[in-house]
N, C-alpha and C positions, 0 to 999 in steps of 0.2 A: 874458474867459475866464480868463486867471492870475488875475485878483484872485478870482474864483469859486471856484476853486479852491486857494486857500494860504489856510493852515489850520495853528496849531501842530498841532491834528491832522489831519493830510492825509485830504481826503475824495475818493471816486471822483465822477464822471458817466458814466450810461447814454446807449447814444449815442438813446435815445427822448428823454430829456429836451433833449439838447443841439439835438435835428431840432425840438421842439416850441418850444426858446426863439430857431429862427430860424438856426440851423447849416446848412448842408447836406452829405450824403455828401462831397460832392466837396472843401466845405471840411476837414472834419475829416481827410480821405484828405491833405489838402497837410499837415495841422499837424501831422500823425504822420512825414508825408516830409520834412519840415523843422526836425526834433528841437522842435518847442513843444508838442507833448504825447506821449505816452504810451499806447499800446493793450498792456496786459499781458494782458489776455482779450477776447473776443469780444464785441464789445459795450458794453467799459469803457473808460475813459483818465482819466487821470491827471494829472498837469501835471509835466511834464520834471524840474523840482527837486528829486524827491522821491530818498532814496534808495533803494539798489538792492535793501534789505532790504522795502520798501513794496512795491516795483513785482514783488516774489516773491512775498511773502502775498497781494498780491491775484489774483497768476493761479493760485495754487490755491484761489483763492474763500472765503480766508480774513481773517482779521485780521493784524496783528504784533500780537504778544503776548509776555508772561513778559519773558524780557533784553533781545529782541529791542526790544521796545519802549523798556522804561526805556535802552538805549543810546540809543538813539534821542534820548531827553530828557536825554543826558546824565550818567544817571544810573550810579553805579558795579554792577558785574558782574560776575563774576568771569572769566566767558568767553564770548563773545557770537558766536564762529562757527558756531553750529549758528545755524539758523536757526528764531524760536518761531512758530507761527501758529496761529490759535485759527477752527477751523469749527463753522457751528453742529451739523452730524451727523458720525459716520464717513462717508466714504464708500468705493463697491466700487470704483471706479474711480479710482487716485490719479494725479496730474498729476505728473512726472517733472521737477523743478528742476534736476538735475546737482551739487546741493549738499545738505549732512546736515540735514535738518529735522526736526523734532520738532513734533507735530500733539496739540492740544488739545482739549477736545470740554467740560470741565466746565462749568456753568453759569456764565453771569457774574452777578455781584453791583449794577453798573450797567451800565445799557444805553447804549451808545455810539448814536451818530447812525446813520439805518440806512445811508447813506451812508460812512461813517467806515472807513477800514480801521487802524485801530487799536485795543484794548479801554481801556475807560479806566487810568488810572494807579491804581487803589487797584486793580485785576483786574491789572494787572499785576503791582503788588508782590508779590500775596498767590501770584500762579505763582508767582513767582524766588522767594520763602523755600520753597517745596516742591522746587525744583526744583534747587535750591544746599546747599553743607554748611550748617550753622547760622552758623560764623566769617563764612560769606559774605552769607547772609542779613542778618546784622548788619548790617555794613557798607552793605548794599545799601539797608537802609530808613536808615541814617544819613545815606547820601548824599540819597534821595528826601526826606528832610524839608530836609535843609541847602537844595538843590536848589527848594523848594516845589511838588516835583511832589506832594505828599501834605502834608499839614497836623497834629499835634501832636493835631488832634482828630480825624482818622480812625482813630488808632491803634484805641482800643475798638472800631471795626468789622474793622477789619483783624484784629485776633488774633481776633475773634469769625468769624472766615470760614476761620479756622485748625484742626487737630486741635489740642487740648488741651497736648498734647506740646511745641509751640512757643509756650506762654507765659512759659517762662520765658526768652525770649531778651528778651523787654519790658525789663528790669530791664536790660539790657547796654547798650541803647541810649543815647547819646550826638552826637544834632547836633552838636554843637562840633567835629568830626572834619573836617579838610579833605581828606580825601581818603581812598579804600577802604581803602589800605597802613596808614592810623593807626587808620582803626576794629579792623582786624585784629592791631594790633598790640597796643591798649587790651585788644581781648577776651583775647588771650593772657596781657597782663600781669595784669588781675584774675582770672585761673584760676588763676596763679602765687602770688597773694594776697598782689600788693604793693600799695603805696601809689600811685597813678596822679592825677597832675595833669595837667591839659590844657591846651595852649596858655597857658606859664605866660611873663610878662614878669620880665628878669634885668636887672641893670642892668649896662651894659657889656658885655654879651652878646645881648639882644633878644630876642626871643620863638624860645621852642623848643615842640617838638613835645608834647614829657612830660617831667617830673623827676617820677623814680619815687624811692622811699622816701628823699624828702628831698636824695639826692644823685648820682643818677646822669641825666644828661641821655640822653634817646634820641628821634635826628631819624631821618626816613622821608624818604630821598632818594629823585628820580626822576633819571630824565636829562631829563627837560623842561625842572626848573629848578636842575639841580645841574651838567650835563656839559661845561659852558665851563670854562677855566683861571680867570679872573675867578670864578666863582661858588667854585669850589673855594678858592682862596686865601680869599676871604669868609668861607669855612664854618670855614676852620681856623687863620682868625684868632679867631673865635666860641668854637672850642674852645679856644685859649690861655686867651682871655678868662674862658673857664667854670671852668679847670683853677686859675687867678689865683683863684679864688671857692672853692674847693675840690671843685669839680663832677669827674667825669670825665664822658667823651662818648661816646655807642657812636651810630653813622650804622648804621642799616640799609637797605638798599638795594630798591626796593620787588619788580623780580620773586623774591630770595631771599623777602620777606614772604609774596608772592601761591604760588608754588610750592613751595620749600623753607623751610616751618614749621618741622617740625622740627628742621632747622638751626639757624633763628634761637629757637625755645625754648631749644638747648641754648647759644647763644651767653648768653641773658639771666641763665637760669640760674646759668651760672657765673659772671657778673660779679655778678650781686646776691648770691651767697654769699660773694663777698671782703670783704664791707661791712654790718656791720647799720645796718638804717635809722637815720634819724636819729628822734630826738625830740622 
């Protein structure tokens, strides 16, 4: 029954099918009493592993969809607590979560397995760019391609499943991006109309995030892999190293990137007007 049911994308079973392939009430009633599966609605289960954002969408008879999903895979978002779920109608009678969801009804673009309580990943991207500011957007399909949740060639269908309006985020895109904090920081910098290199190698310093117009280094900390004593002393030995080169260093830190933009716009700002680019 788990191998039947694990699945990168998590599928349900009716409990008809499960009596037909030899189940019985009584069994399925222990495996639910004994956390190895999952009853999120009348009828349906699931397989224990899945998580808590699945076993939501399926008991309002929905999909995970839009962020909800691409978290799911990993993929970057800019906020992923509401929760996304995609039915195929409105309905009058809504099922009561105790948590902020947000309910979908457009058509999908591929059809998921009818089993499947997920929409595919190119329905998903193409919610989260509607559903996100543009900066995020970006970021988001940066990460899905990095990621291989989406491939280099669905783009043309993707922006083609778009209003017109969001073609021009095409051109910003950037795989090379490790993470959402750099794609959003890339978009910012080329709105600035600098010079943006990516993942550039220094010698005696190591690969940095961007060396923007030729001499200013700018790394996207996290705490995941910045918040030890060890890692910091690394990073500012890196920046001696850079400053030896004639580089200076600005660390941006990623929730200032993700929530306070404008701050870090006006940070960048003022450091690239102390310096004309190099040439």
């Amino acid at each position: 029954m788990a191998t039947a049911l694990r699945d990168e994308s998590p599928i349900f079973l009716r409990r008809r099918d499960l009596i037909a392939a030899g189940w019985s009430d009584r069994a399925l009633r222990f495996a639910v009493e004994t956390g190895a599966l999952l009853r999120p609605r009348a009828g349906v289960y699931l397989n224990a592993d899945v998580s808590a954002d699945v076993v939501d969408a399926c008991a309002l008879g929905g999909r995970l969809a839009c962020v909800s999903e691409l978290a799911r895979r990993g993929v970057f978002v800019m906020d992923s607590s509401v929760l996304h779920v995609h039915l195929h109608a409105p309905r009058l009678k809504r099922t009561a979560l105790g948590r902020p969801t947000r309910r979908h009804w457009a058509q999908l673009r591929r059809q998921p397995h009818p089993s499947a309580v997920a929409v595919s990943p190119l329905d998903a991207v193409a919610c989260a760019v509607r559903c996100q500011s543009p900066r995020a957007a970006v970021a988001t399909i940066d990460s899905a391609l990095r990621n291989r949740v989406i491939d280099p060639g669905d783009l043309d269908e993707l922006f083609g499943m778009l209003p017109r309006r969001y073609r021009v985020l095409r051109r910003l895109l950037d795989a090379r991006a490790e993470s959402g904090p750099e794609s959003l920081v890339r978009v910012m910098l080329r709105t600035l109309g600098a010079s943006v290199e990516l993942q550039v190698s220094i010698a005696t310093v190591g690969r940095v995030d961007f060396v923007v117009n030729g001499w200013l280094i700018v790394e996207c900390d996290s705490a995941e892999h910045h918040a030890s004593w060890d890692a910091q002393r690394r990073d500012r030995r890196r920046d001696r190293a850079a400053a030896a080169l004639g580089y200076a260093t600005l660390r941006l830190i990623a929730e200032d990137i993700m929530w306070h933009p404008d701050e870090v716009r006006e940070a960048l700002v003022g450091i690239l007007a102390s310096r004309p680019a190099k040439r």
